[in-house]
C-alpha positions as CSV (number, residue, x, y, z in Angstrom):
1,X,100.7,105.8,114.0
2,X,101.9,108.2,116.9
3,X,100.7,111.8,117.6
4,X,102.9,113.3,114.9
5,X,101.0,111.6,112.4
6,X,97.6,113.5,113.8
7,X,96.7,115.9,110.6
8,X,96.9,119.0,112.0
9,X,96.8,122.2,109.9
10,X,99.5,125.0,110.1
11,X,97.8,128.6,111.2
12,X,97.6,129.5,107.4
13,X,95.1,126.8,106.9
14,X,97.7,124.9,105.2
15,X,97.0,120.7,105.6
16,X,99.7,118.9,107.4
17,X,100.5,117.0,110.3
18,X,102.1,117.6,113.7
19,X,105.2,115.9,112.1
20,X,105.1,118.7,110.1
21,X,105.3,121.5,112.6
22,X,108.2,119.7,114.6
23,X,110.1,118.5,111.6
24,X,110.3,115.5,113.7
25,X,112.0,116.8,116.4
26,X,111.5,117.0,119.8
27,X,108.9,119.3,120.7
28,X,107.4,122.3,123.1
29,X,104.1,121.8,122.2
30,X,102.0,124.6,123.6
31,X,98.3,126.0,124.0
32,X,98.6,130.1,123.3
33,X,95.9,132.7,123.3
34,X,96.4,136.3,122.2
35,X,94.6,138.3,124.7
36,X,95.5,136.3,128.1
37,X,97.5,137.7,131.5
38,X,100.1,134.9,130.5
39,X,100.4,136.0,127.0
40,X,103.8,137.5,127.3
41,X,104.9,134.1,127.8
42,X,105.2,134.4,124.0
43,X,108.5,136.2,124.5
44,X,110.2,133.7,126.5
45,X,108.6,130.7,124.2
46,X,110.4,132.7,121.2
47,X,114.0,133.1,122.7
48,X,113.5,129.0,123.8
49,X,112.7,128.6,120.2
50,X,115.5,130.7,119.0
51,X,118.2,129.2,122.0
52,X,117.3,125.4,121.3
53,X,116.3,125.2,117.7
54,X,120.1,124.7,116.1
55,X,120.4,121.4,118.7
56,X,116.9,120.6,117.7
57,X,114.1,121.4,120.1
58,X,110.9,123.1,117.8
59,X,108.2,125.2,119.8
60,X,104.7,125.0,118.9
61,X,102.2,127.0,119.0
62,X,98.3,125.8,119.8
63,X,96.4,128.4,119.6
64,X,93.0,128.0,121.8
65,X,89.8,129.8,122.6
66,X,88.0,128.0,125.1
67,X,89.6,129.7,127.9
68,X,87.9,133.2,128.7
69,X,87.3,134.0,125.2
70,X,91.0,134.8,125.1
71,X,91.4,133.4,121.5
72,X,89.3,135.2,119.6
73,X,91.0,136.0,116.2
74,X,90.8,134.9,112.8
75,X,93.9,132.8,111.9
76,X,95.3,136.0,109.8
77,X,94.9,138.2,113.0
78,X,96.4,135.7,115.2
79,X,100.0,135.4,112.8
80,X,100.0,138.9,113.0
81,X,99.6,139.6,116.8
82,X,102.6,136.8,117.7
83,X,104.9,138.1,115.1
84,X,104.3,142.1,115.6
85,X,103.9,141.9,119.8
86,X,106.2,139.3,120.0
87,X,108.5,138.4,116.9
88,X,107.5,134.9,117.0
89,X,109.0,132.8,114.2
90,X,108.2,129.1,116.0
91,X,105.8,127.3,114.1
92,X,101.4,127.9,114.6
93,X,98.8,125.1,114.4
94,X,95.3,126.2,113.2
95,X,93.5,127.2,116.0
96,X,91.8,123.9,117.8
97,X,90.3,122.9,121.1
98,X,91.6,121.5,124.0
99,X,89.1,120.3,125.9
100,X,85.6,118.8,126.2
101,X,83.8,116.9,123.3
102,X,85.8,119.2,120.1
103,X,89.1,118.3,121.9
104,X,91.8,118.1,119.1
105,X,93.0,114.5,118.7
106,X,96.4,115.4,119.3
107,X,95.9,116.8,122.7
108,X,94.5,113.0,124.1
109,X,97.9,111.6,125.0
110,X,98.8,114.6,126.4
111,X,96.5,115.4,128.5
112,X,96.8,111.7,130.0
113,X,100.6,113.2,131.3
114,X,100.6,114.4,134.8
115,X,102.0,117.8,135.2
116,X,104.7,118.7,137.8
117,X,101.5,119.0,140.7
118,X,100.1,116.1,139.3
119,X,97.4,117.2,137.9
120,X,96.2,114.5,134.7
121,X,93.0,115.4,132.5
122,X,91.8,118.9,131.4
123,X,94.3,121.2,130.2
124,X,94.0,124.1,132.8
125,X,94.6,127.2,131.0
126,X,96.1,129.0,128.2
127,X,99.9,128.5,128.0
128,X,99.5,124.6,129.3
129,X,102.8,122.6,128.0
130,X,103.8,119.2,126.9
131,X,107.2,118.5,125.8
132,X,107.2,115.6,123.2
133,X,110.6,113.6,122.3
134,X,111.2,113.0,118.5
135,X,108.6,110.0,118.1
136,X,106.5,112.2,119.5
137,X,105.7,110.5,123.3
138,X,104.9,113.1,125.5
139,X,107.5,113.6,128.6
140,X,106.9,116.3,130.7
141,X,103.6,118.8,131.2
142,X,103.9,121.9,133.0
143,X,100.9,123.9,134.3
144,X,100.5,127.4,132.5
145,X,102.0,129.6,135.1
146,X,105.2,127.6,134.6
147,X,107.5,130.4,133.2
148,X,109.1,129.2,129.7
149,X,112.5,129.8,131.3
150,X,111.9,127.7,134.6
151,X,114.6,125.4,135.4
152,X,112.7,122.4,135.3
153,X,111.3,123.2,131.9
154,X,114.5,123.6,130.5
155,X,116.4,120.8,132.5
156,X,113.5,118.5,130.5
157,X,114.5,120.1,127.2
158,X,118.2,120.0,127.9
159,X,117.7,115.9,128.9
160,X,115.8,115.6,125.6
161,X,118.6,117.2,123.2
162,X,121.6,115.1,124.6
């Protein structure tokens, strides 16, 4: 069993798995809040979506409360926020924790990754990301104020998809 195999419920409530959300692919797996100062993030994480999907690359979206209260939708509220605000069409995970004791059993290997400052452990922040490969191993972390468009993000993406 890997992390793709982790049931994990689409934002509609809908049972599933994370293989699900990627379709198996490699993966931008990300936590996302609705009310945050890095929520337009969402716009880059969209056109990423939109630039990389056709060569196989699926964006995630976690969405998360335990940061600031930042979260605090229903799951209905949530779908509309990203795809009014923001157009979002990548795929939305029912909304789980990230940390503590109620951390989400998918989140365990990733937070084991070391980001690009090295930090291991507690996700930091909204907007935290893992990129996964297609078995789903996690590969790279990058801390939240790590623009979706940075070169190293996409240099890790690019690495994944050739």
């Amino acid at each position: 069993m890997t992390i793709l195999d982790t049931p994990l419920a689409r934002l509609d409530g809908t049972p599933g798995t994370l293989r699900d959300l990627t379709g198996g692919r490699p993966a931008l797996l990300v936590n996302v809040a609705s009310k945050c100062g890095l929520t337009p993030q969402y716009a880059k994480l969209e056109a990423l979506h939109e630039q990389y999907a056709e060569r196989g690359l699926t964006v995630v979206g976690l969405p998360c409360n335990q940061f600031g209260g930042q979260e605090p939708g229903s799951a209905d509220e949530i779908a509309e926020f990203c795809s009014a605000t923001y157009g979002v069409t990548f795929p939305m995970s029912e909304k789980i924790e990230v940390n503590g004791d109620g951390r989400h059993p998918v989140m365990e290997p990733l937070v084991a990754l070391p980001d690009e400052n090295g930090h291991t452990g507690d996700v930091q922040w909204n907007f935290e990301k893992f990129l996964v490969d297609a078995d789903g191993t996690p590969v790279a972390r990058f801390n939240p104020v790590t623009e979706p468009d940075a070169p190293a993000l996409v240099s890790r993406i690019e690495l994944l998809l050739d």
